[in-house]
N, C-alpha and C positions, 0 to 999 in steps of 0.2 A: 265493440271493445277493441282497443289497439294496442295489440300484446307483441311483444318483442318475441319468439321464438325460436332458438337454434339447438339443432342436432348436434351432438358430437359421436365419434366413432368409437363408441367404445363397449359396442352391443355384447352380450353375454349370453349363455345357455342359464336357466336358472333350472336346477333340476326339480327343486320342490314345488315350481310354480306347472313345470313340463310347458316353458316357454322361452324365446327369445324375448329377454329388454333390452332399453337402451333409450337413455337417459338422454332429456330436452330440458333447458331451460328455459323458463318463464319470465320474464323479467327478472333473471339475477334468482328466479327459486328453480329447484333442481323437481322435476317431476318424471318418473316413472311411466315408459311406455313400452308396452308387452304385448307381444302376439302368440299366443299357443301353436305349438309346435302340428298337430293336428289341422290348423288353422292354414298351415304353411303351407302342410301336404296337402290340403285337398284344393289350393289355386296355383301352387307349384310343383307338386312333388315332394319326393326325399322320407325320406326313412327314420335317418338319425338324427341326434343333436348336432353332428358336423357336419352334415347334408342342411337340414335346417339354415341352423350358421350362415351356409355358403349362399341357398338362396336369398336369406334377408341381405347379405349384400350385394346381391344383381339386381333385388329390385327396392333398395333402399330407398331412394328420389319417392316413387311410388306409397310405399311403407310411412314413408317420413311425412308425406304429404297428407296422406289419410289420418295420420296419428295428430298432426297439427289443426285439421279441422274439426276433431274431436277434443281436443285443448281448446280450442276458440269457442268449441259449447257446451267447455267446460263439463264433460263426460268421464269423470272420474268416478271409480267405486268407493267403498268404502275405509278403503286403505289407502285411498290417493294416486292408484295406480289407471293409466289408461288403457284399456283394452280393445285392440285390433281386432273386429271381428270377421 
């Protein structure tokens, strides 16, 4: 399948989910991709939501790239969110 994919910078703490999103579009639909903050710490580090935060942008290229090959197989839960694991 030949899917258009692009990140934008516009990642978030989401406190109910206790994750980092941030938002890829799919051809023109907006789809939800989230990494658990627990997730974070245990291949980077960090503490906080703003430790967090700062890792997901050192190693976004990475984050992005994983998140996108779980888009292409179509690995969405049930709420339509993709999950970093």
């Amino acid at each position: 399948m030949n899917q258009a994919i692009q990140f934008s910078d516009r990642e978030e703490w989401n406190a109910s989910m206790q994750a980092v999103c941030f938002p890829a579009l799919v051809n023109g639909m907006q789809v939800i991709c989230a990494i658990k903050g627990d997730v974070l710490a245990q291949r980077y580090g960090g503490e906080t939501p703003e430790q967090y935060l700062a890792l997901f942008r050192d190693y976004r290229w990475d984050l992005e790239e994983e998140a996108e090959q779980l888009i292409r197989q179509q690995a969405e839960d049930a709420q339509g969110v993709v999950w970093l694991s």
